[in-house]
N, C-alpha and C positions, 0 to 999 in steps of 0.2 A: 371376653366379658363373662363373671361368674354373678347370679343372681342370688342377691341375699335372703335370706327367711322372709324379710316382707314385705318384697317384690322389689325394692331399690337394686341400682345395678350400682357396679363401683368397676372400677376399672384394674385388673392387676397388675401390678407394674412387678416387674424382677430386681431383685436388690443384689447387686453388685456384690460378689465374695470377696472378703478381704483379699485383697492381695496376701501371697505367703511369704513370707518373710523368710530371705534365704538365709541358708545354714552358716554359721559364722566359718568365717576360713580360718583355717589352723595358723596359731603362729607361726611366724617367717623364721623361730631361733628351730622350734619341731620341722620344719622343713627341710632346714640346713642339716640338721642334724642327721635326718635318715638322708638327706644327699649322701653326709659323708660318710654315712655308715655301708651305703651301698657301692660306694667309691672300695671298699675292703674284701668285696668277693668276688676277686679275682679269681681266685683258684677254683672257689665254689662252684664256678662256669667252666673254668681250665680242665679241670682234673677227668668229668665226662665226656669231654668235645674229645681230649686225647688218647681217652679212653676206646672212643668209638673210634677214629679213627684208623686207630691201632687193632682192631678188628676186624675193619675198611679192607686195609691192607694185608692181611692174617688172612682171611677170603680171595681176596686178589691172588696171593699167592700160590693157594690151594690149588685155584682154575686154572693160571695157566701153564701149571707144572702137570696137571691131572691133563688138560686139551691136547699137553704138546706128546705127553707121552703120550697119547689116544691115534695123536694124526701121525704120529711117525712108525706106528702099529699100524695104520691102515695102508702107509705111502710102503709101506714093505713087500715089494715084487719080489720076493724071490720063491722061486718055483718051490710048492710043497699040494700035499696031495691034499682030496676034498676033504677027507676027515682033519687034517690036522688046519685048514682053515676055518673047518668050523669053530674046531674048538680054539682056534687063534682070535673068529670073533666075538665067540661067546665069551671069551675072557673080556674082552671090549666090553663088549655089551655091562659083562657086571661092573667091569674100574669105572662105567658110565654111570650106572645105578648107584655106584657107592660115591661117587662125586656129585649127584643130587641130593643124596640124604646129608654132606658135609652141607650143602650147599643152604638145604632148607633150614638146616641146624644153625649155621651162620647168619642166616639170614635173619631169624628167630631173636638171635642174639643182637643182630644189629638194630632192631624193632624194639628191644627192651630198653638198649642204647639211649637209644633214638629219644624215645620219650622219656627217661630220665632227662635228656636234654634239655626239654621241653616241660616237664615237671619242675627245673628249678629255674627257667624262662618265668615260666606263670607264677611260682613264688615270689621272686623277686619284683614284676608288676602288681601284685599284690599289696608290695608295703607301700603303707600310706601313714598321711600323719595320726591318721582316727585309729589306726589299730597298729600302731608303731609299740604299742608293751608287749602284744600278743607275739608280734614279729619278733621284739630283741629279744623275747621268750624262748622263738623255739632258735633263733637263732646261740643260741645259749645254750642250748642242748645238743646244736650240730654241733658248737666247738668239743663240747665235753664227750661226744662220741669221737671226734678227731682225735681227742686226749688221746683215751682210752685206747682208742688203734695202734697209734705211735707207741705207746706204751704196752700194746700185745695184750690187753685186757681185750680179745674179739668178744668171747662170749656176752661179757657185761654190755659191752658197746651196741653188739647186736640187740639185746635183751631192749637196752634203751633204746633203740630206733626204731623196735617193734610196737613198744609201748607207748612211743607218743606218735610214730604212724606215719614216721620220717623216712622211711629207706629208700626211696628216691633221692634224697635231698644229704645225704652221704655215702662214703665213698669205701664201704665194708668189701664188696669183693674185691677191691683194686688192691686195696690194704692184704686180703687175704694173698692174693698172687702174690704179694711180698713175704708173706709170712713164710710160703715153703720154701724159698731161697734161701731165708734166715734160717728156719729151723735146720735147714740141711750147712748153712757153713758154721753153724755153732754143732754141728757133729761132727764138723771136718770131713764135709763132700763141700765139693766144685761140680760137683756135673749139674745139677738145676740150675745153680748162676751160671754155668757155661752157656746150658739153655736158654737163657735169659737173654744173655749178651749175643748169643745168632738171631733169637726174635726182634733183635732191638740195633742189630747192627752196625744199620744203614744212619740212624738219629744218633748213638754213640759217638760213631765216628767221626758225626759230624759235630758234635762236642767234646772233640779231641780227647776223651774217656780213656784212661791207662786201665781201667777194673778189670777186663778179659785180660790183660798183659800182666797184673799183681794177680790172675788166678790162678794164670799157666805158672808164673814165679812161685805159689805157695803147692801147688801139682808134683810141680820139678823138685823142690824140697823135700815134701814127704816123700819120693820116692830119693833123695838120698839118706833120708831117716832108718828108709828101711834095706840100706845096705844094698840096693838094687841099681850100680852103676850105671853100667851097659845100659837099661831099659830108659834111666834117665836121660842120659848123651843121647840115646836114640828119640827120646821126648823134645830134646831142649834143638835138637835137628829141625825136629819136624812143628814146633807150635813157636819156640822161642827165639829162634834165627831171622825171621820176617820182623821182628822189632827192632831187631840189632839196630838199623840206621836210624833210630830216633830214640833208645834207651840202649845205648851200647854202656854205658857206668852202670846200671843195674843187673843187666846181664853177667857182666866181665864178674861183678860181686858174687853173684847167686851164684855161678860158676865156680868159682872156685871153692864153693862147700864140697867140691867132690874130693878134694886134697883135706882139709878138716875138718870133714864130718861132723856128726851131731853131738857128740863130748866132746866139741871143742872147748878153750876156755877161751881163746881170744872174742874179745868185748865184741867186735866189728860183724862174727859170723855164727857166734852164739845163739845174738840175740833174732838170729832168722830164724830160728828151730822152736824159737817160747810159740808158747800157746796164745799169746797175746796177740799174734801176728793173725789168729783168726778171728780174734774181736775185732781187728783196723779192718779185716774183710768186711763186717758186718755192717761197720758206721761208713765203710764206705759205698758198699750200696744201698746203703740208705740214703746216704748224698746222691749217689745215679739214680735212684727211683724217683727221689723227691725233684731233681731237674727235670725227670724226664717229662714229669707228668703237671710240673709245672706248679707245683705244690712247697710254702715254706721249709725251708729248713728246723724251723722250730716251731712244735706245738702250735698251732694257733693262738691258746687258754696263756699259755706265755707270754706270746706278743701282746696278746689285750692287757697283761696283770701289770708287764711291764711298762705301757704305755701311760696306764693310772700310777704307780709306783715312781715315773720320771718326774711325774708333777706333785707326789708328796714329799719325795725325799727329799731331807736338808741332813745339816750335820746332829741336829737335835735329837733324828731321829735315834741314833747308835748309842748316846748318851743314857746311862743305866734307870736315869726317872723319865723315861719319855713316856707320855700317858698309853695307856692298854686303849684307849680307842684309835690309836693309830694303827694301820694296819703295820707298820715299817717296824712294829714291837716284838712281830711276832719273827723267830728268827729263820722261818721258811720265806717270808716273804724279805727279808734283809740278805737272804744268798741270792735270789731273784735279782734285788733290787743291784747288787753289788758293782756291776759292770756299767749301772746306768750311771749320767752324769746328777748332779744335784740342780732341783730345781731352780730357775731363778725369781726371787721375791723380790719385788720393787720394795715391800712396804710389810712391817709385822701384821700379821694375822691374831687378833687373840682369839682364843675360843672356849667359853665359859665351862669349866669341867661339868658342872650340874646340869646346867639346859643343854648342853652341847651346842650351843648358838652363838654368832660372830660376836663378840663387843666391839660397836662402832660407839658415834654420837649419838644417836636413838637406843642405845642399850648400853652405858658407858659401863669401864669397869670400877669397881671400889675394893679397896684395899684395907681389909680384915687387921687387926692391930699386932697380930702374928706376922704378918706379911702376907701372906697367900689374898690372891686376886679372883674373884668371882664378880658378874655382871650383876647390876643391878635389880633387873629386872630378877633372877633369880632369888636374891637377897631381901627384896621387898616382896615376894610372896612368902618365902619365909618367916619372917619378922610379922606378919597378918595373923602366919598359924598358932606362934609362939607369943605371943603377948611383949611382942620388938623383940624379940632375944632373935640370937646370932648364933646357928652352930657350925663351925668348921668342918664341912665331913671329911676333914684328911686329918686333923691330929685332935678334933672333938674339943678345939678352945670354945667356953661361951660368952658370947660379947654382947651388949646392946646395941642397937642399931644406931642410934647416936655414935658409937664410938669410929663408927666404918668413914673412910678417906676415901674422896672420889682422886680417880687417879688418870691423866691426860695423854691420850696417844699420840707421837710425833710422825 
């Protein structure tokens, strides 16, 4: 009870807050859509689960080749004197300390891992239909740092990932582990892809991989380049005879460049000795990398251009007057487009050069006494500015607006 200025009492009652009127839900077509756009990163998830994995295991390995040599150091009875045990444990003692510093190190490693993992977990829950621009945004900037990787642009890439603050959310050192294998088989080394192919084995293998088998075959050759028989037979002993029962035809080939050397001119064993034979090195571990790790074969920025590109192309496009607002005009995106099939159109499309906007029944088109087809609605703004007059803007005919033909879509 609150008492008013001249002594009447009133009673206060509470008045009810509007209800809040909840938030409109996003269209069901923006819903579908980042469905289906998150249905496309795959790999975006692939590429650091295999990542860490693959370091999982790289640790694994460490331990218990570093334990086993520890416990068969210690299981060793054989009679020796007080000094020379000590110093047999002290050496223990340190391969023990240097297997905690690998260990911490790795560890470190699999922590950073770890939460990249988890940093493009939380991005991906993230997108939403309220903030799906910001999303295809930065999503648009990982393809184009993926570009740039495949294409060995690192620095630019990194540059870009720094500055929108993305380096969790791609895959720069994984790229870079790829990069010294490349730079070393385009100098014409094997031994880092060798290295590669023993850290990677065991998953080769079991994707039946010839690339260790095409590295020892490009090994064996340069050593018959350089006139070093004997060393090679004694190579092709010891790395290339274990494949014989599943590449005995490439073998029995390679082999026989020890009979015509590297000026030979037959076609068949010549062309083992071109320089070309270490560019197929290159593109072929780039096909073993991009399996391994679970990653397209082709640019990402590719597959999305070509995706859009399958549903523009028609035959019109290639045709020498196809409007400059098509992209299919421009001839970077007609090599692109080349391999895709042509869209299929139930029904013409017109599209008004001037407004760029559909001619249906609500915007029909009308036909200029020249011929040339512009949409009404464009025509009658025109015809407002100029007092009815009619200008062509492709060959500058003027016409009155009376003189224009509505013309009927089938």
């Amino acid at each position: 009870m609150d008492s008013l200025p001249n002594g009447t009492a009133t009673t206060a009652t509470a008045t009810p807050a509007a209800p809040t009127a909840p938030a409109p839900a996003p269209p069901s077509s923006r819903l579908g859509h980042l469905g289906e756009s998150l249905k496309l990163e795959h790999q975006f998830l692939r590429v650091p689960f295999e990542h860490y994995k693959k370091t999982i295991r790289a640790n694994h390995r460490v331990v218990e080749k570093e334990v086993s040599a520890v416990i068969c150091g210690v299981s060793d009875d054989s009679d020796v004197s007080n000094d020379d045990a000590v110093h047999h444990l002290s050496s223990l003692v340190s391969r023990l300390q240097g297997l905690k510093r690998k260990l911490e190190e790795g560890s470190r490693t699999e922590n950073l891992q770890a939460q990249r993992c988890r940093a493009r977990l939380d991005h991906l829950e993230s997108a939403d239909a309220e903030n799906l621009s910001d999303w295809n945004n930065m999503r648009l900037k990982r393809i184009l740092v993926d570009y740039m990787l495949r294409m060995s642009y690192y620095d630019t890439a990194a540059k870009l990932a720094e500055s929108s603050n993305i380096q969790d959310l791609v895959d720069i050192d994984v790229f870079q582990e790829a990069k010294k294998v490349i730079d070393a088989l385009q100098n014409k080394e094997v031994a880092p892809a060798l290295v590669w192919c023993a850290d990677n084995k065991s998953r080769l293998k079991k994707s039946k991989s010839k690339f260790e088998f095409q590295l020892r075959l490009q090994e064996f050759i340069e050593l018959v380049r350089a006139e070093n028989n004997l060393r090679a037979i004694t190579y092709a002993r010891k790395y290339l005879a274990p494949w014989g029962a599943s590449h005995m035809k490439e073998l029995q080939r390679v082999m026989a460049t020890l009979a015509f050397r590297s000026n030979t001119e037959c076609t068949t064993y010549k062309v083992l000795f071109e320089s070309k034979q270490w560019d197929f090195l290159v593109d072929q571990f780039k096909q073993e990398f991009c399996k391994l790790y679970g990653m397209t074969l082709e640019p990402l920025l590719n597959i999305y251009l070509q995706a859009g590109l399958s549903a523009l192309k028609t035959p019109y496009c290639y045709e020498d007057d196809c409007t400059k607002e098509d992209p299919l005009s421009q001839e970077s995106f007609r090599k692109l487009a080349l391999p895709l099939p042509y869209s299929k159109q139930h029904h013409s499309k017109l599209v008004c050069y001037i407004t760029k906007e559909l001619m249906d029944t609500e915007n029909p088109p009308q036909v200029l006494p020249n011929g040339y087809v512009y949409s009404a609605k464009a025509l009658e703004e025109m015809a407002k500015k100029n007092n009815g007059k009619i200008t062509c803007p492709r060959t500058g005919l003027v016409c009155n607006y009376s003189e224009l033909v509505k013309a009927y879509i089938s």
